[in-house]
LUMKE-123006 format. One line per 3 residues: number of its first residue (from 0); for each residue y, x, z of N, C-alpha, C, O. Coordinates in steps of 0.001 Angstrom, whole numbers, always signed. Example, Ala and Ser with C-alpha at 12.3 -4.5 7.8 and 13.67 -1.06 7.14 Angstrom:
REM residues 2
0	-5690/+13190/+7800/-4500/+12300/+7800/-3300/+13200/+7800/-3319/+14236/+8465  -2250/+12850/+7080/-1060/+13670/+7140/+30/+12900/+7870/+1138/+13409/+8039 .
This chain:
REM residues 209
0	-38362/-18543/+4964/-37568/-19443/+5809/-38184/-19576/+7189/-37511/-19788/+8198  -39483/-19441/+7174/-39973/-19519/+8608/-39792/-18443/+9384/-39855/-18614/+10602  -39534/-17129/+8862/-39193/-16195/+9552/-38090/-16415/+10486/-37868/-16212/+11680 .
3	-37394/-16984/+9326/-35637/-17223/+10197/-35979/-18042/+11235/-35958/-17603/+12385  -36238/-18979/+11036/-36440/-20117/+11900/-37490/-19793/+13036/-37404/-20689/+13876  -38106/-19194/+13264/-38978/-18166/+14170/-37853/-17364/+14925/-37747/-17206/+16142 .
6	-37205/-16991/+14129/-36528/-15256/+15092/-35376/-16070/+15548/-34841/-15563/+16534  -34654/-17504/+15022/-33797/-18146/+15558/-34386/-18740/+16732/-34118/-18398/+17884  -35047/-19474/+16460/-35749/-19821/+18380/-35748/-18651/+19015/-34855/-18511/+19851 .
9	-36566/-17686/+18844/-36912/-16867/+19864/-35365/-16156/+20434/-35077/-16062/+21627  -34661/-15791/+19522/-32763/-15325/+19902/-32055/-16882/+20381/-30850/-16911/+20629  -32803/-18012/+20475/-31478/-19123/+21163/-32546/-19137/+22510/-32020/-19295/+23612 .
12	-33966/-18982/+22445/-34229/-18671/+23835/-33945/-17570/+24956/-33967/-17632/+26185  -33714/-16701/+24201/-33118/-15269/+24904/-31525/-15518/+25346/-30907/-15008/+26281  -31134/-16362/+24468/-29566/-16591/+25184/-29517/-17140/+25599/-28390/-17252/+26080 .
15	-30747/-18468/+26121/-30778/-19348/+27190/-30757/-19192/+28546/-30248/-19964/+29359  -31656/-17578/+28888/-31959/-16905/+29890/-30361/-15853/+30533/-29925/-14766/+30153  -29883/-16812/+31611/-28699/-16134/+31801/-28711/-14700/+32027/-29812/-14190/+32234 .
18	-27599/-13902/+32024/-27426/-12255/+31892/-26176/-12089/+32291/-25362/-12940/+32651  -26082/-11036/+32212/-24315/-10613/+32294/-23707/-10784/+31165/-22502/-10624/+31363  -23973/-11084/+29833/-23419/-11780/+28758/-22842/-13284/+29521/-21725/-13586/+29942 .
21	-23557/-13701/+29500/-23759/-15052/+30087/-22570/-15363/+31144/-21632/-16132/+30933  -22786/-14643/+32276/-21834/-14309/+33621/-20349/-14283/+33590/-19497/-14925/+34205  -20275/-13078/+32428/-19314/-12709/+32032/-18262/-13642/+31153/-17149/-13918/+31601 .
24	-18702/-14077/+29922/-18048/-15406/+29810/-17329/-16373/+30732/-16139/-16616/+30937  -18784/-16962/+31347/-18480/-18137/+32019/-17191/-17854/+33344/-16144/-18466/+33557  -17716/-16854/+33948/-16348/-16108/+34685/-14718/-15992/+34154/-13693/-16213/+34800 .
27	-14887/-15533/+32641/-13731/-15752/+32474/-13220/-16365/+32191/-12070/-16482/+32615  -13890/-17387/+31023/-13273/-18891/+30726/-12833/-20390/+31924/-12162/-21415/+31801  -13714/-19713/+33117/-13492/-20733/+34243/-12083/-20864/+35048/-11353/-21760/+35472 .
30	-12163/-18498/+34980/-11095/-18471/+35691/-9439/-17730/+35145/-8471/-17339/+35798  -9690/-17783/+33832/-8265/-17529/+32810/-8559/-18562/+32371/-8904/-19630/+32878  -8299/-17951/+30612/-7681/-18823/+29837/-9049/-19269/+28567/-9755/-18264/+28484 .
33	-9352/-19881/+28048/-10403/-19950/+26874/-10483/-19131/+25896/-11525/-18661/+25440  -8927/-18838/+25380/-8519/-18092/+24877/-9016/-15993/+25212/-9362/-15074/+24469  -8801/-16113/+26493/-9341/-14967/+26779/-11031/-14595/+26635/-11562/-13546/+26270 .
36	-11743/-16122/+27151/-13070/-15856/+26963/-13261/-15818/+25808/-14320/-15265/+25514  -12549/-16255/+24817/-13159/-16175/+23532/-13269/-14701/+22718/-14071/-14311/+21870  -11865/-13922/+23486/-11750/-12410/+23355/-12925/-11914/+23914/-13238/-10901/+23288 .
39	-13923/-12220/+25030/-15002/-11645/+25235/-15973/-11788/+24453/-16819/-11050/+23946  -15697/-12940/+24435/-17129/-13536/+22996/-17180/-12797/+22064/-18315/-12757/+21592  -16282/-12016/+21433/-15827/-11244/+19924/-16684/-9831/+20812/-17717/-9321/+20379 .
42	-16028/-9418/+22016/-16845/-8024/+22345/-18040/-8170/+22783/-18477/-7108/+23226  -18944/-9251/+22869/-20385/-9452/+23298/-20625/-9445/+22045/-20832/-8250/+21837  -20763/-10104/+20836/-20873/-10445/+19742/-20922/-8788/+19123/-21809/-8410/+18357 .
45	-20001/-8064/+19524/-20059/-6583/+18595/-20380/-5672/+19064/-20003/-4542/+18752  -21470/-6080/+20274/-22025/-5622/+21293/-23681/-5824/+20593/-24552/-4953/+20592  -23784/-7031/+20101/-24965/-7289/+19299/-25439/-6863/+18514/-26544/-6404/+18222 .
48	-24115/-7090/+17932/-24066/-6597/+16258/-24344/-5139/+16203/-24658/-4773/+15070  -24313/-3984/+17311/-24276/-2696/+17258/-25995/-2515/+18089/-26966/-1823/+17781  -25823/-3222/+18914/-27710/-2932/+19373/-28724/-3600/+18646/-29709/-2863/+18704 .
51	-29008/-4672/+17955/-29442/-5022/+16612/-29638/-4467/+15420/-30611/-4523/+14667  -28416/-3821/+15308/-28723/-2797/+13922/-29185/-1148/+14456/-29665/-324/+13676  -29048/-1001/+15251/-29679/+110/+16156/-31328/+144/+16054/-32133/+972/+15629 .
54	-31444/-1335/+16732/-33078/-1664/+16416/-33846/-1746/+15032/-34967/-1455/+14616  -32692/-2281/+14536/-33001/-2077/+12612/-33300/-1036/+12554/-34181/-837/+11718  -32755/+346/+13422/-32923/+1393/+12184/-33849/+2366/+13242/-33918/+3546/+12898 .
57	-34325/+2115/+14074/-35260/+2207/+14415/-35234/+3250/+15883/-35976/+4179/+16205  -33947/+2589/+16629/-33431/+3554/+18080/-34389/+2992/+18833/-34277/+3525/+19937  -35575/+1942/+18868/-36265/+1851/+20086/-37308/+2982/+20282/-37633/+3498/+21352 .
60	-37906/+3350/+18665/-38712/+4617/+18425/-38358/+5600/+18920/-39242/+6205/+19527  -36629/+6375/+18910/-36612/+7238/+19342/-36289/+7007/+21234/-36908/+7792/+21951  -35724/+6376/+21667/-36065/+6265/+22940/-37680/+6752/+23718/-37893/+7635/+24550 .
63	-38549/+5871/+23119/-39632/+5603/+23166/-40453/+7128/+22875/-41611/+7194/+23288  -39879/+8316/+22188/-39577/+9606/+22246/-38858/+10622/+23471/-39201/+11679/+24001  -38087/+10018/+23562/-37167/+10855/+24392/-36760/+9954/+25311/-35705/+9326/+25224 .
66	-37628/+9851/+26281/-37510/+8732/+28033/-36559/+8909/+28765/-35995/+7939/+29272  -35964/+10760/+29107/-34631/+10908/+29498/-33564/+10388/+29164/-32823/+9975/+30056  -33105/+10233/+27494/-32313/+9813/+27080/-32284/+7884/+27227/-31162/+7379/+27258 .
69	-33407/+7017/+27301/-33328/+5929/+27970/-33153/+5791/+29406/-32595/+4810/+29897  -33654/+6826/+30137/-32913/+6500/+31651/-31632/+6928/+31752/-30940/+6500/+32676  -31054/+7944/+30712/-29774/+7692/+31241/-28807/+7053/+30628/-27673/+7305/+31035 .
72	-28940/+6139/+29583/-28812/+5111/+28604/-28542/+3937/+29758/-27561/+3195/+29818  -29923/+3987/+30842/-29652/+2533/+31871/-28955/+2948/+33205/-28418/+2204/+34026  -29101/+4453/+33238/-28099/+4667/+34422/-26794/+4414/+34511/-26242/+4064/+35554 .
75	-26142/+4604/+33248/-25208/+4562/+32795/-24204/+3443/+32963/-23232/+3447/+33718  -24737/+2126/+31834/-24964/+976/+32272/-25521/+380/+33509/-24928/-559/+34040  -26516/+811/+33960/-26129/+34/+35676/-24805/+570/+36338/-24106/-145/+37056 .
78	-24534/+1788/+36065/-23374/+1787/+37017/-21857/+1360/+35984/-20956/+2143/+36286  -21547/+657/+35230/-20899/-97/+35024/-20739/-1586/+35594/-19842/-2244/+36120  -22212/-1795/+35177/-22477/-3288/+35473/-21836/-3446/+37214/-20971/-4178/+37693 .
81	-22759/-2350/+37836/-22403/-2594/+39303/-20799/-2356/+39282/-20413/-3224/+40066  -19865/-1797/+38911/-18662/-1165/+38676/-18023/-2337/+38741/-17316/-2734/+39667  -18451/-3236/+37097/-17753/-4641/+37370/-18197/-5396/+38528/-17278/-5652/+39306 .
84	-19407/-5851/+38885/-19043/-6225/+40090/-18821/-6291/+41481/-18921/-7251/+42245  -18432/-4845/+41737/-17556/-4775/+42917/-15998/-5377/+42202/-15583/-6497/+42500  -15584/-4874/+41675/-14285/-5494/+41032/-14168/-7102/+41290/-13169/-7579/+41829 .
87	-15369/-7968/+40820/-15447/-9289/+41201/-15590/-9306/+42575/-14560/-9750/+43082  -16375/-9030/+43342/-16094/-9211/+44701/-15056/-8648/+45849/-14953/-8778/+47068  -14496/-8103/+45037/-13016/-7091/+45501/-12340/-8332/+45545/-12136/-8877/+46630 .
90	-11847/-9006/+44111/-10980/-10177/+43765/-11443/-11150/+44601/-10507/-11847/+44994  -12882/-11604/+45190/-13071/-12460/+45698/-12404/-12611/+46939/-11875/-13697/+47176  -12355/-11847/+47631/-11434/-11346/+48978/-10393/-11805/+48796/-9910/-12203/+49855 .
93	-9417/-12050/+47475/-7743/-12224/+47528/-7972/-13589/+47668/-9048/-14179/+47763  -6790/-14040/+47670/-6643/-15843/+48473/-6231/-16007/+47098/-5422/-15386/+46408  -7284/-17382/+46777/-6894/-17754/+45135/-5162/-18858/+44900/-4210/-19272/+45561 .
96	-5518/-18864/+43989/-4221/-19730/+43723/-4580/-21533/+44070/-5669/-22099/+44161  -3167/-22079/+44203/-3576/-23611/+44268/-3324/-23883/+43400/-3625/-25065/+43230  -2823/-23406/+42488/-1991/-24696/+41535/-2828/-24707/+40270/-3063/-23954/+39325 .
99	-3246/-26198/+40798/-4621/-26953/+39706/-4338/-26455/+38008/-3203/-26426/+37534  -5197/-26197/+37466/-5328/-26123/+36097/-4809/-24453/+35870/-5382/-23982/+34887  -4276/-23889/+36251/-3589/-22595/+35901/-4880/-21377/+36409/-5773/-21258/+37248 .
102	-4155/-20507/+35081/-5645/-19345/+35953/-4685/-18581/+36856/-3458/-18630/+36937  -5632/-17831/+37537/-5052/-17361/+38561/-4716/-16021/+38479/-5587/-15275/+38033  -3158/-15320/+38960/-2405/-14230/+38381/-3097/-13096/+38276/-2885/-12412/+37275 .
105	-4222/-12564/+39421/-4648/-11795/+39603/-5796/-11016/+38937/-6327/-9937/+39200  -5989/-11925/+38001/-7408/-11956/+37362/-7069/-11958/+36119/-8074/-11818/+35421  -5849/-12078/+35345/-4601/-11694/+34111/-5061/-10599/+33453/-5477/-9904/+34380 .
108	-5307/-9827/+32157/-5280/-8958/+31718/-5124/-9275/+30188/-5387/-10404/+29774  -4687/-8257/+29333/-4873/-8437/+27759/-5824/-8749/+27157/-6929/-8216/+27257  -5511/-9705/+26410/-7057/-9725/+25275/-7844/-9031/+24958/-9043/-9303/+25009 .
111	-7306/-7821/+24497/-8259/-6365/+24025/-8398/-6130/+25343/-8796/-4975/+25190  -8399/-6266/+26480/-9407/-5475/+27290/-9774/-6205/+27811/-10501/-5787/+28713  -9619/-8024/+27740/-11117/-8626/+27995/-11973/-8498/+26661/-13193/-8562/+26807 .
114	-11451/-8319/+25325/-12527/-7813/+24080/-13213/-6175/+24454/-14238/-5698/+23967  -12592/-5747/+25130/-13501/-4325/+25663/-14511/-4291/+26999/-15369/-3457/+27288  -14211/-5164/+27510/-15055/-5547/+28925/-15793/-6357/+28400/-16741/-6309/+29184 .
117	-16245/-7534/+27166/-16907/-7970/+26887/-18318/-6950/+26105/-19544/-7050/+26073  -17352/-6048/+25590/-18527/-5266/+24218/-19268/-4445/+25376/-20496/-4395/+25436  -18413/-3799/+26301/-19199/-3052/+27209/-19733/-3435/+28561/-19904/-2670/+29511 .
120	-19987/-4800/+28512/-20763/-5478/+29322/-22138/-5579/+28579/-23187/-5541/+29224  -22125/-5691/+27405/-23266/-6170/+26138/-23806/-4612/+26270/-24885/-4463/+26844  -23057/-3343/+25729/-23700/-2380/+25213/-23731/-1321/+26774/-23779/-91/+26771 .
123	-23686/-2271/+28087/-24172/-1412/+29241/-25488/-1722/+29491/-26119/-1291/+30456  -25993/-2592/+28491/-27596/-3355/+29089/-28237/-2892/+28231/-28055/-3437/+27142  -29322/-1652/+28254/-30020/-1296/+27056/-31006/-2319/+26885/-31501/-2650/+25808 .
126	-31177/-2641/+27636/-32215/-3991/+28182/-32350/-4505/+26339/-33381/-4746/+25710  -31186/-4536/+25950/-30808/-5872/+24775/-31421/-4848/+23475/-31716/-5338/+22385  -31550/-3482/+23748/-32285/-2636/+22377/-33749/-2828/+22430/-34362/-3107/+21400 .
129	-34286/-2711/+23447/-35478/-2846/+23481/-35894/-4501/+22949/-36655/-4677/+21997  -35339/-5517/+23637/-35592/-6975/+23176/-35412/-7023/+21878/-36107/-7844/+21281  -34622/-6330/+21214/-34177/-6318/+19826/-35357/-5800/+18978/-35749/-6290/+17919 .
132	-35869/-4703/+19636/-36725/-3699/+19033/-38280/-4264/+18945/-39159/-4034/+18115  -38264/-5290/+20408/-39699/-5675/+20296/-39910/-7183/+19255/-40880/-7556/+18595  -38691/-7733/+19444/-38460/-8804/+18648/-38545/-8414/+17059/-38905/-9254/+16234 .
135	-38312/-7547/+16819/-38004/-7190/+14993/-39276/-6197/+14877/-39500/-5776/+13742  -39837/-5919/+15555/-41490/-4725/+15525/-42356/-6074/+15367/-43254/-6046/+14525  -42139/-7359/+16175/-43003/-8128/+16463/-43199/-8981/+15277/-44330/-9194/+14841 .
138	-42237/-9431/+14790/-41920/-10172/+13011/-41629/-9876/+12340/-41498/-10613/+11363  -41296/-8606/+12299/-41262/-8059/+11237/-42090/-6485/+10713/-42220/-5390/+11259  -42603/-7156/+9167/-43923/-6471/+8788/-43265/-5291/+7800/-42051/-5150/+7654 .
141	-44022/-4680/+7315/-43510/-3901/+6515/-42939/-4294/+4665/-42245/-3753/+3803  -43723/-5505/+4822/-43736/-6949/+3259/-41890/-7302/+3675/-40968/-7507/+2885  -41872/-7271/+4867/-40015/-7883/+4930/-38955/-6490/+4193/-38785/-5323/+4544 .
144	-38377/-7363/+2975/-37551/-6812/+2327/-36233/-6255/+2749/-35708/-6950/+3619  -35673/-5408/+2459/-34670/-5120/+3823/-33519/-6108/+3572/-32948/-6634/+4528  -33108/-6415/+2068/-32463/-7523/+2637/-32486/-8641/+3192/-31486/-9349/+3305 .
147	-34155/-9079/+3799/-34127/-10219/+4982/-33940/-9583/+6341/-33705/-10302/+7312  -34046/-8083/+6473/-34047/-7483/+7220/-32373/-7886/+7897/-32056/-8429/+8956  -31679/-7435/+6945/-30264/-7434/+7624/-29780/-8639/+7227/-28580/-8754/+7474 .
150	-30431/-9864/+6540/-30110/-11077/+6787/-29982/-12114/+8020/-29214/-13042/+8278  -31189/-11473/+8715/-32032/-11361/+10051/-30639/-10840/+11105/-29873/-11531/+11776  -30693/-9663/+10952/-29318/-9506/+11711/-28146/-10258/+11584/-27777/-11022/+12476 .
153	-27567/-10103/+10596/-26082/-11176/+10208/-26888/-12653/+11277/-26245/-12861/+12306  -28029/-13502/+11104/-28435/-14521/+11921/-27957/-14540/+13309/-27291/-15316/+13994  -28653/-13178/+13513/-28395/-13153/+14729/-27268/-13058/+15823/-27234/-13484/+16978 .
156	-26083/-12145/+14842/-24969/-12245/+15278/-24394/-13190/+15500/-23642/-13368/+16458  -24701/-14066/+14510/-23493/-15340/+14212/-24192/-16309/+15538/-23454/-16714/+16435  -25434/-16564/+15535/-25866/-17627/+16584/-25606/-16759/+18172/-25367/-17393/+19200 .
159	-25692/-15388/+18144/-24796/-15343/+19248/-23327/-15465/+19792/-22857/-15691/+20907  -22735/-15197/+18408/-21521/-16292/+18765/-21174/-17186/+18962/-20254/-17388/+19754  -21830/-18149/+18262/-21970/-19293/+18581/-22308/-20380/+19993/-21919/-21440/+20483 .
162	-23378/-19202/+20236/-23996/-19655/+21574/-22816/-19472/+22889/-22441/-20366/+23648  -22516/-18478/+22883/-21017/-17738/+23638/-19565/-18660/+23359/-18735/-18889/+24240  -19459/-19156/+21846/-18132/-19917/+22057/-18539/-21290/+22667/-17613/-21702/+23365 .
165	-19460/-22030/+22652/-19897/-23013/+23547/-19459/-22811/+24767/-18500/-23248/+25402  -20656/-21785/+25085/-20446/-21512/+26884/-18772/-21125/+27510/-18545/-21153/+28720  -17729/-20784/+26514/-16337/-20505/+26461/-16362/-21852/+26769/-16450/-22295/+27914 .
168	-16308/-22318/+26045/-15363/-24091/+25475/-15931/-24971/+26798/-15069/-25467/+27523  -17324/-25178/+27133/-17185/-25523/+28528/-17264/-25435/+29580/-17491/-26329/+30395  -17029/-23967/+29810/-16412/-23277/+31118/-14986/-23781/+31311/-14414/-24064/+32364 .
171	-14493/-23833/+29924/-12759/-23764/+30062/-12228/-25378/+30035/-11047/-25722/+30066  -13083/-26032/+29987/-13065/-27710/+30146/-12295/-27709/+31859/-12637/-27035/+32831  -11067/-28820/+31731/-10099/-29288/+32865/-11219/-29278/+34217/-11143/-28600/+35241 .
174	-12002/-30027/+33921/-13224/-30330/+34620/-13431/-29302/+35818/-13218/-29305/+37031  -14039/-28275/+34720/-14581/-26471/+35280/-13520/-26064/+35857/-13815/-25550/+36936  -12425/-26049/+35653/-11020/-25092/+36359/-11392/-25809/+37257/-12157/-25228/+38027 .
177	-11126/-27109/+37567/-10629/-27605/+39150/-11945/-26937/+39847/-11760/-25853/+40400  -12662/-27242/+39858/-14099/-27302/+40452/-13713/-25434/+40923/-13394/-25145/+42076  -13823/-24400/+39836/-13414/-23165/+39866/-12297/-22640/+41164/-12531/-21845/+42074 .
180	-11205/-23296/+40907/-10100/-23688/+42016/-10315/-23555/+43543/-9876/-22820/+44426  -11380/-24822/+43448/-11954/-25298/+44502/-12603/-24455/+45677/-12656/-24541/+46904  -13076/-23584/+44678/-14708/-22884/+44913/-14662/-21275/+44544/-15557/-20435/+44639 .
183	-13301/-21149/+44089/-13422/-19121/+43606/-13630/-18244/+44469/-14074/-17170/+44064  -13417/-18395/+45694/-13781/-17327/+46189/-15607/-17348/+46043/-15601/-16361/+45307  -16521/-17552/+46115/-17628/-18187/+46316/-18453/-17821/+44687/-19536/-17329/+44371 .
186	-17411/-18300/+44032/-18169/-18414/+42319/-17814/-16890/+41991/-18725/-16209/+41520  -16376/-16207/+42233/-16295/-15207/+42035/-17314/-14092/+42466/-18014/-13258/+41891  -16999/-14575/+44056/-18646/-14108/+44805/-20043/-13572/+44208/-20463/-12429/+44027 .
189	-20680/-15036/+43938/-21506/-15098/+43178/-21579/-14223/+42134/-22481/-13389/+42061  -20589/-14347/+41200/-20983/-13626/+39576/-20905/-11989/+40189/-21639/-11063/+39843  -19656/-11934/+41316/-19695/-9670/+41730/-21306/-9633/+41991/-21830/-8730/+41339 .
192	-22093/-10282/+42671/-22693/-9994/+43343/-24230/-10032/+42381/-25116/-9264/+42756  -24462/-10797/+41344/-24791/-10832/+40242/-24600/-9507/+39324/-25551/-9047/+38692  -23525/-9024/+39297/-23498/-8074/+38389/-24189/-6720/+38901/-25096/-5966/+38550 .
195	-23241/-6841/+39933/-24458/-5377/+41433/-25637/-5466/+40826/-26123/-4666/+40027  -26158/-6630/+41295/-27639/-7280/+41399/-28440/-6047/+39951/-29185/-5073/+40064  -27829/-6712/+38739/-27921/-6104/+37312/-27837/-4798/+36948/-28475/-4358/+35992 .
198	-27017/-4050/+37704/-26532/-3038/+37667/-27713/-1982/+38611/-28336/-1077/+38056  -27821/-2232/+39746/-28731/-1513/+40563/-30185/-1404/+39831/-30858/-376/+39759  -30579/-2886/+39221/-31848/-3188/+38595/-32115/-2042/+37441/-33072/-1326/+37148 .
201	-30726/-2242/+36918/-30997/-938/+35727/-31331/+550/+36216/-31997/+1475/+35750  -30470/+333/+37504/-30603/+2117/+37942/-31687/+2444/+38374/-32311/+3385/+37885  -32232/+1555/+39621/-33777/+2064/+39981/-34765/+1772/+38877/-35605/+2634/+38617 .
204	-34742/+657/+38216/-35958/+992/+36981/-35732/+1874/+36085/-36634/+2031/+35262  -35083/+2316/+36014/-35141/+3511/+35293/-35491/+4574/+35963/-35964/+5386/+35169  -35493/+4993/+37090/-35390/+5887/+37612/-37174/+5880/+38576/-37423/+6883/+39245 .
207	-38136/+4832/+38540/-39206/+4514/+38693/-40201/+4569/+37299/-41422/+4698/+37378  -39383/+4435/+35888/-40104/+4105/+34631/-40787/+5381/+34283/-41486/+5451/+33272 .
């Protein structure tokens, strides 16, 4: 039980530390619908669920083998990350909407492809295999049975959902829209310019590592 309760702190502190998980949400639940962020939440979440069990089975080793194949693992992903946010700061440029409480038309898309912009916001950051890898190398011994092993995972998934439908639920609070409203060009701003930020970070460290 202390294991759990160990690898649960250390995964609700890692989701404390904002990211483009993080960004990404709060962006969309502020400026659609809750409903939509929650479609991201499902593709961050199976974004986890796929670099977690990756680390289970032991992809930080082979990286950690083959260095090419991790730089271009983060090249990859930075130039998504940066991808999305020029897109956010593209939108930031359009003249937002007034009319309080409503999201705004421009920023509209289907569920499944805010559930696909969510998973591949998660699985553009290799960043999250390695944390995975050093986190489960670090507590876990060779005495851990594999079914705490992938008990361990299932944990982890679920409290990252968890953590994510929060940050949904009060982004998407009456509150957050107006304020959002108020302030999108600026917040939109912010998160494009954030994602660049993320995106470049991946490309030159990798390309220095």
């Amino acid at each position: 039980m202390s294991l759990f309760l160990t690898i649960a702190v250390v995964q609700l502190v890692a989701l404390l530390s904002p990211g483009p998980d993080f960004f990404f949400v709060s962006q969309t639940a502020v400026s659609r619908t809750r409903r939509q962020a929650m479609f991201g939440v499902l593709g961050i979440t199976l974004g986890v669920l796929v670099w977690s069990a990756l680390a289970l089975a032991g992809l930080q080793l082979v990286l950690q083998q083959l260095a090419w194949l991790e730089r271009l693992i983060s090249i990859a992903g930075g130039l998504y990350l940066a991808w999305m946010g020029l897109k956010m700061l593209r939108g930031a440029l359009r003249a937002p909407s007034t009319a309080a409480g409503e999201p705004r038309a421009n920023l509209q898309q289907s569920d499944w492809a805010t559930l696909r912009a969510g998973l591949l916001t998660n699985l553009s950051n290799p960043k999250v295999v390695i944390y995975f890898g050093s986190v489960f190398s670090a507590f876990l011994g060779k005495d851990v049975s594999s079914g705490a092993r992938w008990g361990l995972w299932g944990m982890v998934v679920i409290e990252t959902f968890l953590w994510f439908t929060i940050v949904a639920g009060v982004f998407a609070l009456p509150a957050m829209r107006r304020g959002y409203l108020r302030l999108s060009r600026w917040i939109d701003g912010l998160a494009g310019a954030v994602f660049v930020a993320f995106g470049l970070h991946l490309i030159f460290a990798s390309r220095t590592a």
